[in-house]
VODRENLO-994224 format. One record per residue: residue in three letters; x, y, z of N, C-alpha, C in turn. Coordinates in Angstrom, 3 decimals, padded with zeros to 6 digits. Last residue first. Example, Ala and Ser with C-alpha at 12.3 -4.5 7.8 and 13.67 -1.06 7.14 Angstrom:
2
Ser,012.850,-002.250,007.080,013.670,-001.060,007.140,012.900,000.030,007.870
Ala,013.190,-005.690,007.800,012.300,-004.500,007.800,013.200,-003.300,007.800
//
This chain:
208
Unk,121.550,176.172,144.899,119.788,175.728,144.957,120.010,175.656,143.100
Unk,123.951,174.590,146.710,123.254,175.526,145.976,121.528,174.943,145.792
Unk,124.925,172.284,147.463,125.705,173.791,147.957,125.092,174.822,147.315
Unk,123.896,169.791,146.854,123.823,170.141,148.365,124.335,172.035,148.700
Unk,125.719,168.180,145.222,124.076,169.502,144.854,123.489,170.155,145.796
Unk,128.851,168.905,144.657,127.883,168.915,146.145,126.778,169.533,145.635
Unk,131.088,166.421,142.867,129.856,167.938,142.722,128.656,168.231,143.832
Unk,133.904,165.514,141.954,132.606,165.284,143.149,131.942,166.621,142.983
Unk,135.529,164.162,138.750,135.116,165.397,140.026,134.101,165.097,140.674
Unk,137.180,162.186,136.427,135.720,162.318,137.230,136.302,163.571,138.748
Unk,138.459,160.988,133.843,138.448,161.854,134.410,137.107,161.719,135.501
Unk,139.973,157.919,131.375,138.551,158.708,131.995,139.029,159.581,133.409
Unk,141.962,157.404,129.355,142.071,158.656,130.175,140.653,158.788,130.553
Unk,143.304,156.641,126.729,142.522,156.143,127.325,142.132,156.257,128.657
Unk,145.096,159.215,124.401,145.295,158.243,125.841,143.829,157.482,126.331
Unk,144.716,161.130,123.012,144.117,160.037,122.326,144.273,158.750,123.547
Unk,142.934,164.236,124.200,143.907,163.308,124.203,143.913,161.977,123.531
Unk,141.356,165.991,124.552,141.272,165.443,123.215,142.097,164.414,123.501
Unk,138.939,164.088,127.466,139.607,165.337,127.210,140.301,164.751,125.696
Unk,135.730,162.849,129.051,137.319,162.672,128.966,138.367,164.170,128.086
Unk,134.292,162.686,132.576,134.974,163.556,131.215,135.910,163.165,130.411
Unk,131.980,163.147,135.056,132.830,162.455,133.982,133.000,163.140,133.107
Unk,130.988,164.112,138.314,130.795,164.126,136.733,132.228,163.293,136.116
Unk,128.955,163.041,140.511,129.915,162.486,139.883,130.309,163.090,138.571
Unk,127.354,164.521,143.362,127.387,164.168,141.931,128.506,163.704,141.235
Unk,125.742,164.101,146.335,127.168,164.379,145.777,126.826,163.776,144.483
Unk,122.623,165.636,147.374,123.728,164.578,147.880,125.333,165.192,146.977
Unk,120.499,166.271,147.418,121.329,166.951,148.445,123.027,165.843,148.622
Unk,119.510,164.864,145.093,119.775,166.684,144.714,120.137,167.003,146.014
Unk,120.027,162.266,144.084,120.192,162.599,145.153,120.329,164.606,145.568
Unk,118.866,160.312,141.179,120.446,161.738,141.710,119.704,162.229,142.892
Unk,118.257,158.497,139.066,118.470,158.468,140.750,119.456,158.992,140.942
Unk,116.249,160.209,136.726,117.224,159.611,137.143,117.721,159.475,138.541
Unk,114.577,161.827,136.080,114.115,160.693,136.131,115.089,159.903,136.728
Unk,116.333,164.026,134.907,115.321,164.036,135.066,114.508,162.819,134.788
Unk,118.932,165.052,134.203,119.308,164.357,135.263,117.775,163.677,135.394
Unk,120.919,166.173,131.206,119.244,166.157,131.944,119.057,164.467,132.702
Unk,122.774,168.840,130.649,123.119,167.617,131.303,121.107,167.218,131.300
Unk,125.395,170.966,128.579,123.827,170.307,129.536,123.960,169.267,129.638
Unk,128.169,172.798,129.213,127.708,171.644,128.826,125.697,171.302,129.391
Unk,130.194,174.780,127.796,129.412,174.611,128.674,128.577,173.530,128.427
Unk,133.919,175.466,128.686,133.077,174.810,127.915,131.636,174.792,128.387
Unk,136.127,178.528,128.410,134.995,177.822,128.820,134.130,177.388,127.881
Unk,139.595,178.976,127.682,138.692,179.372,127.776,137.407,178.173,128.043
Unk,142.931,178.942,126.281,142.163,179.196,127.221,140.759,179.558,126.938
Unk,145.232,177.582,123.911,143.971,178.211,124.256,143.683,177.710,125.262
Unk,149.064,177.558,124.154,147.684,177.153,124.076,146.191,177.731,123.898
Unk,151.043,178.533,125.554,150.999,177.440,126.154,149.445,176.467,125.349
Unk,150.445,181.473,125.793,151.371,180.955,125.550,151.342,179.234,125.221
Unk,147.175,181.577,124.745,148.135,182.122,125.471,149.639,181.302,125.221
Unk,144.374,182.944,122.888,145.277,182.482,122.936,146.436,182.573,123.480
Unk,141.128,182.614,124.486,142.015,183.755,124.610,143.593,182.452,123.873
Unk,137.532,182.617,125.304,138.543,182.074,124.401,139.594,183.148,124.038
Unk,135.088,183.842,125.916,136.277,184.047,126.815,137.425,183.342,126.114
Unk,132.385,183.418,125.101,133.030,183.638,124.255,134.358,184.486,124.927
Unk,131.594,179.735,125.593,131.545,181.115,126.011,132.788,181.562,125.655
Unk,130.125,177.145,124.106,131.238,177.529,124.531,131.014,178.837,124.623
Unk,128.619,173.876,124.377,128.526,175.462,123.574,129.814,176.133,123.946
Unk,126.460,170.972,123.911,128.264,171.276,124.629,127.828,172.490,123.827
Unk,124.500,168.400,125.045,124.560,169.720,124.297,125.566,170.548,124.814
Unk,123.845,166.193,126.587,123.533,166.717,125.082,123.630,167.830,124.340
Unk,126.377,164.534,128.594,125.363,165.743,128.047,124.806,165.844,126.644
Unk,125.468,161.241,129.070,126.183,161.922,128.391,125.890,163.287,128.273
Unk,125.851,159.158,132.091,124.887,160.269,131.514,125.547,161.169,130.465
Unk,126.280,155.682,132.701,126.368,157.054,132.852,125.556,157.867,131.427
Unk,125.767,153.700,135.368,125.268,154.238,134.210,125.976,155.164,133.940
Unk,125.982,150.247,137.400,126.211,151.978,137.277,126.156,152.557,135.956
Unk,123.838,148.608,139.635,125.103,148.995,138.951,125.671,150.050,138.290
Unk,121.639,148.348,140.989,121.904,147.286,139.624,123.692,147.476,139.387
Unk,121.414,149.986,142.516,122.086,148.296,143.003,121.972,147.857,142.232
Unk,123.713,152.383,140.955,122.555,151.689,141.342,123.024,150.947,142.181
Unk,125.416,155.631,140.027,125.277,154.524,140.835,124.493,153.688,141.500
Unk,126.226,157.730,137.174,125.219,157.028,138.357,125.722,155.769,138.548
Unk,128.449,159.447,135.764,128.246,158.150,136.493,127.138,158.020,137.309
Unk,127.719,161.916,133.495,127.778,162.354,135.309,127.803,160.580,134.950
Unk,129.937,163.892,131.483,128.747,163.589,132.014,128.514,163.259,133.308
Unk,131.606,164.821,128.337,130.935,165.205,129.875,129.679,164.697,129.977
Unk,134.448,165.459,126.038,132.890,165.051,126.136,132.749,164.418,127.983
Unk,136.061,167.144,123.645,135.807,166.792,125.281,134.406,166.525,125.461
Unk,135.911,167.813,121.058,136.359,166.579,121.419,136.491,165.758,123.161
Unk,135.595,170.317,120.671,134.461,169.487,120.431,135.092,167.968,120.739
Unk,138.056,171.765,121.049,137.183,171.847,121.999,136.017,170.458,122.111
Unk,139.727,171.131,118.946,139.622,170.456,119.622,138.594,170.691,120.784
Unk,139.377,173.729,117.748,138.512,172.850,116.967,138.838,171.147,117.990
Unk,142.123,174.933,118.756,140.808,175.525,118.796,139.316,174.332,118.342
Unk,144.465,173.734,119.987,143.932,173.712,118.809,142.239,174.028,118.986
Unk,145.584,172.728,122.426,146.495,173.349,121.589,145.900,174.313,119.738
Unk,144.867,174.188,125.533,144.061,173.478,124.156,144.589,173.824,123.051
Unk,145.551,175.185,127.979,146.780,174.513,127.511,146.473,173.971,126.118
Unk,142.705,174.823,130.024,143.582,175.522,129.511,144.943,175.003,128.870
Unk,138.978,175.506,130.857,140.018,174.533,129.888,141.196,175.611,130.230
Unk,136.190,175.413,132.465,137.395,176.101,131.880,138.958,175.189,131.509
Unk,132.932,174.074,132.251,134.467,174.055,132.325,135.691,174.719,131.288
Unk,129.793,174.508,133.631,131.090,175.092,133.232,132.246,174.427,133.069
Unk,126.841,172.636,133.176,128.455,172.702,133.916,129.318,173.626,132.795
Unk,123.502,172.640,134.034,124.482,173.405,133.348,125.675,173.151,133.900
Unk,120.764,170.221,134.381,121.801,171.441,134.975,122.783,171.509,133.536
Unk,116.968,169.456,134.671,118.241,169.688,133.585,119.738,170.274,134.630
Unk,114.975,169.603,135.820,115.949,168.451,135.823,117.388,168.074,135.205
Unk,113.013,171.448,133.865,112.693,170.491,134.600,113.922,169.512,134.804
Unk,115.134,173.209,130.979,114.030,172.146,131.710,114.548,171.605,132.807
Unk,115.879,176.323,130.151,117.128,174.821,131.011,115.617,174.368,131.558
Unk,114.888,177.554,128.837,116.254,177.818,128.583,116.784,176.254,129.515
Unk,112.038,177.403,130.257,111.749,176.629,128.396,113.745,176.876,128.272
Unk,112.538,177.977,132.963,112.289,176.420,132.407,112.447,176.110,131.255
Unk,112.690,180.850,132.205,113.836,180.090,132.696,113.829,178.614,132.683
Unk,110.379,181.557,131.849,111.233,181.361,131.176,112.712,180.845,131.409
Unk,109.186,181.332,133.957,108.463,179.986,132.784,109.846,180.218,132.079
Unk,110.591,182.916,136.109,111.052,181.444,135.938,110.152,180.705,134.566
Unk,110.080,185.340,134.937,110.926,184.946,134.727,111.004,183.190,134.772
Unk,107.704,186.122,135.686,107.641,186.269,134.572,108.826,185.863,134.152
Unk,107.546,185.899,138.939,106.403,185.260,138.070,106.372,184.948,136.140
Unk,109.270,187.235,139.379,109.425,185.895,139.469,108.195,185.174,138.197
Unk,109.693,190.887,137.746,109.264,189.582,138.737,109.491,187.870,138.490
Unk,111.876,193.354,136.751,110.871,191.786,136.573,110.544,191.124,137.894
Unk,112.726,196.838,136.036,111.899,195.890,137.447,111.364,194.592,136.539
Unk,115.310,198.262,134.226,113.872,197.379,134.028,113.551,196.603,135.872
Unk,117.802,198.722,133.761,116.758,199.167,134.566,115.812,198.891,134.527
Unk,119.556,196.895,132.582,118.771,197.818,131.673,117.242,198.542,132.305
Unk,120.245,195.217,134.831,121.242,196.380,134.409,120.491,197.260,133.784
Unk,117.996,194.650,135.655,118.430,195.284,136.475,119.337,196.310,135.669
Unk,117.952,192.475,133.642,116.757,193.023,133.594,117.249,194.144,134.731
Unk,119.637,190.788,134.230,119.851,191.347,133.309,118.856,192.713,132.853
Unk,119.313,189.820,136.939,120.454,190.637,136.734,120.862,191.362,135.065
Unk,117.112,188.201,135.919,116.941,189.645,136.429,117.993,190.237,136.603
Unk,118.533,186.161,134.384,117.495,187.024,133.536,116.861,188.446,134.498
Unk,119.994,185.261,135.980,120.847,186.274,134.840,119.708,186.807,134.504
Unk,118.117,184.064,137.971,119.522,185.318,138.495,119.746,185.768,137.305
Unk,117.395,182.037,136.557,116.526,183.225,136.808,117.449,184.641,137.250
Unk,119.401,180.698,135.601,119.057,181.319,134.375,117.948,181.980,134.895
Unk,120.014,179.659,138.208,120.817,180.425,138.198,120.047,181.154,136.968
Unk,117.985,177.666,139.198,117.951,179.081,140.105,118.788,180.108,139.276
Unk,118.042,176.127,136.943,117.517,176.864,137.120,117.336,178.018,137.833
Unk,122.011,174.985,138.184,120.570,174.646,137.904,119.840,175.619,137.254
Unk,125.396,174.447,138.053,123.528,175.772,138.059,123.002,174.763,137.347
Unk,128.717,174.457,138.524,127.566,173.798,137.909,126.285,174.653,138.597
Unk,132.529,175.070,137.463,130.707,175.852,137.767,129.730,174.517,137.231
Unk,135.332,174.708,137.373,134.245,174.114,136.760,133.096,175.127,137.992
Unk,139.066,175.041,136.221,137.743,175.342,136.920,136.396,174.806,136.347
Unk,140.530,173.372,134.357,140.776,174.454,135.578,139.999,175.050,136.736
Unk,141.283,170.943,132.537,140.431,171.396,133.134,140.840,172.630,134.523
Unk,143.946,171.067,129.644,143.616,170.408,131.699,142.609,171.375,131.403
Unk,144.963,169.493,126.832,144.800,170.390,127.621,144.047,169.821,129.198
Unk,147.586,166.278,127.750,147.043,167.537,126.651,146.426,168.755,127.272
Unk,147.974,164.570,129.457,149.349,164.516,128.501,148.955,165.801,127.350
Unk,148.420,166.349,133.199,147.078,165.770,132.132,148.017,165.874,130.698
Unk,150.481,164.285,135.140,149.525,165.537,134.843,148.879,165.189,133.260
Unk,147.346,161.655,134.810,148.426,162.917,135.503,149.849,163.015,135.416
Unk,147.601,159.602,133.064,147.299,160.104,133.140,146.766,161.564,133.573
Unk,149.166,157.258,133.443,149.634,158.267,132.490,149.018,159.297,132.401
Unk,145.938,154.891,132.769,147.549,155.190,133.179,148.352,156.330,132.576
Unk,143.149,154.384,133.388,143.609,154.614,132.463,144.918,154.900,132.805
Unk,139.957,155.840,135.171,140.371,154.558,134.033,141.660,155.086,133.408
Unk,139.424,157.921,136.926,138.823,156.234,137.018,139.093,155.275,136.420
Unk,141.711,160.519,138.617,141.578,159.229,137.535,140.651,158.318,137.292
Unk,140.037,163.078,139.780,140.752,162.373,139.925,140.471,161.059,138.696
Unk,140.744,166.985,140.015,140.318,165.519,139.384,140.834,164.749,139.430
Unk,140.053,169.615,141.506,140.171,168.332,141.771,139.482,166.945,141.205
Unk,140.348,172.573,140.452,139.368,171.810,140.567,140.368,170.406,140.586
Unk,140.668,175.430,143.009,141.511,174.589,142.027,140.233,173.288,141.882
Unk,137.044,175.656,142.194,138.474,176.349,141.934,139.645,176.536,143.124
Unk,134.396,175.388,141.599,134.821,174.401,141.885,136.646,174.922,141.189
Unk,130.947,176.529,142.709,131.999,176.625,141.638,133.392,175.761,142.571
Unk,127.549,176.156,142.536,128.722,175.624,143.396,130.130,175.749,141.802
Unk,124.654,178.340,142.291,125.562,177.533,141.966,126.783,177.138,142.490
Unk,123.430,180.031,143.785,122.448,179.544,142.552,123.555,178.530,142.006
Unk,122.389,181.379,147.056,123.442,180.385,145.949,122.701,179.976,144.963
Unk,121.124,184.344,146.782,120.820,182.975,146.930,121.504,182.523,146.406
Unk,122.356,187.402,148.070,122.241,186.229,147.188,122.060,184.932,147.205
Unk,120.213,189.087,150.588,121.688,188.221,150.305,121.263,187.838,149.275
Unk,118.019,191.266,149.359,118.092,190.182,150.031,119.482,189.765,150.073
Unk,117.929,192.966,147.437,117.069,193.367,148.486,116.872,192.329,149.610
Unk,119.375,192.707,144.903,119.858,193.485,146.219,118.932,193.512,147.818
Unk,118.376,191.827,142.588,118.252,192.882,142.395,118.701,194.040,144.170
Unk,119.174,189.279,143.310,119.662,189.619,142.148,119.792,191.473,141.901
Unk,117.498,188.286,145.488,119.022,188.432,145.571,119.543,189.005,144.512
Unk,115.235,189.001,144.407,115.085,189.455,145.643,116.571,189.995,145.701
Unk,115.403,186.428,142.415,115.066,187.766,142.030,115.559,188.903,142.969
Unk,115.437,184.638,144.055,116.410,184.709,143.893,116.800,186.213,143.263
Unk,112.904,184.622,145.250,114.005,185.229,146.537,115.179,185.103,145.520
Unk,111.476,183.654,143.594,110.759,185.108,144.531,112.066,185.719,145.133
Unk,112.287,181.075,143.265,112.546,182.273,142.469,112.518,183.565,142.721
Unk,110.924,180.119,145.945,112.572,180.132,145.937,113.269,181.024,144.183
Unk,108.285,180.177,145.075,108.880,181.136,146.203,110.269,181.298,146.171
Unk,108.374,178.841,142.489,108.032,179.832,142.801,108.858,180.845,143.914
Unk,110.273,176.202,142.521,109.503,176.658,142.354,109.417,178.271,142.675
Unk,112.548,174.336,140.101,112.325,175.628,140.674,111.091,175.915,140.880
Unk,113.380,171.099,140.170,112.125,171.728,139.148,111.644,173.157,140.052
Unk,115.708,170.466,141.339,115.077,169.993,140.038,113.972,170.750,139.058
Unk,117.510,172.106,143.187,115.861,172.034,142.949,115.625,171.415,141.689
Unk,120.089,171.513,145.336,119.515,171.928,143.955,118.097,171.449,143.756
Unk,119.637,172.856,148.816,119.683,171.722,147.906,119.229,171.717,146.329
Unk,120.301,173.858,151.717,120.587,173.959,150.507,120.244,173.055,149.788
Unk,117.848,174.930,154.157,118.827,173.823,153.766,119.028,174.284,152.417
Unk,115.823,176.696,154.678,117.068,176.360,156.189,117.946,175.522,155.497
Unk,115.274,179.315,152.639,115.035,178.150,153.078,116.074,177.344,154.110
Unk,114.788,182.716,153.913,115.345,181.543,152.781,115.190,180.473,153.621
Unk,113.455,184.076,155.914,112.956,183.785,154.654,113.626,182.967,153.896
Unk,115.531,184.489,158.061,114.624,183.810,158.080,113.548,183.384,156.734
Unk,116.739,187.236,156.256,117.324,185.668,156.261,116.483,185.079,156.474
Unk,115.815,189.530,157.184,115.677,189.217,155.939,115.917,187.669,155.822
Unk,116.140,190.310,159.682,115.223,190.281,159.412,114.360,189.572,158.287
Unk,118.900,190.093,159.305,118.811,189.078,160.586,116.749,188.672,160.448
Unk,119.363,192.463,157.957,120.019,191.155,157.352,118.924,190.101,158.544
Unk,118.589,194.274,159.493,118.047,193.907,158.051,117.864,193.140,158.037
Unk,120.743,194.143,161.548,119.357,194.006,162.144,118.499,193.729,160.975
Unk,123.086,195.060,160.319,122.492,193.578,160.541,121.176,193.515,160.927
Unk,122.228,197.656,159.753,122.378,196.733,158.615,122.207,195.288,159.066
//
């Protein structure tokens, strides 16, 4: 088995780094990973206990409403992994070739995806009130990036304390000075009416 493995590895690429715009060969192999015939290619950096820290605002820990718990961020590598891990379960063989166009027209060129799991949300219809993005940093100075498009996965559970469950957010980084081996900034604020900005470090560096 190692002797496989030892055979098989030299084929992935020697460095991690999210891909803006997936090509080919590195789909070739995620497919590869999806359907077993390779290790899994990181397709994403998950982020559990997640570590947030304050940028604006007092009172702010612990959090005065619901908290963030975990977070996931993917690129493209990852909407090729589901589309052959999906294509696996229903026994079907796909290739790269027929997956990644489609995986570009579900998440474009530059785009990523963040997970966040919520918990303590006293009110279901508050979901739409958390809003996410990323801070850039120039020598002009600093920007930030709003997602355009928030959805939610259908893990929503009522628990003691609240609702539980995941937000998902897009993001489109594409043109913008992001560093795809570097460290990402995201931003957030939460329903609270406090004046409460949030931010996490995101390594694009830990996935493809």
């Amino acid at each position: 088995m190692r002797r496989g493995l030892a055979v098989l590895l030299p084929f992935l690429p020697l460095a991690l780094a999210w891909q803006p715009a997936l090509d080919l060969e590195l789909a070739r192999q995620v497919v590869d990973g999806a359907y077993s015939r390779i290790p899994p290619v990181p397709t994403a950096v998950e982020l559990s206990p997640l570590e947030v820290r304050v940028l604006r605002g007092e009172g702010c820990l612990p959090f005065p409403e619901s908290r963030p718990v975990w977070a996931r961020v993917a690129g493209q590598a990852e909407v090729v992994e589901i589309l052959a891990e999906r294509a696996r379960n229903e026994f079907r063989r796909v290739q790269a070739e027929e997956v990644l166009p489609e995986a570009k027209r579900l998440l474009p060129d530059g785009h990523l995806r963040v997970y966040l799991r919520l918990s303590g949300l006293k009110r279901l219809e508050h979901r739409a009130a958390y809003t996410l993005g990323v801070r850039l940093k120039t020598p002009e100075g600093e920007s930030y990036v709003r997602a355009y498009r928030a959805t939610y996965l259908d893990d929503w559970q009522e628990k003691e304390d609240g609702y539980t469950g995941t937000l998902v957010f897009y993001l489109d980084l594409s043109g913008k000075p992001v560093d795809p081996k570097g460290p990402l900034e995201v931003v957030f604020l939460t329903e609270s009416e406090k004046d409460c900005l949030y931010a996490f470090a995101v390594d694009l560096g830990a996935f493809y």
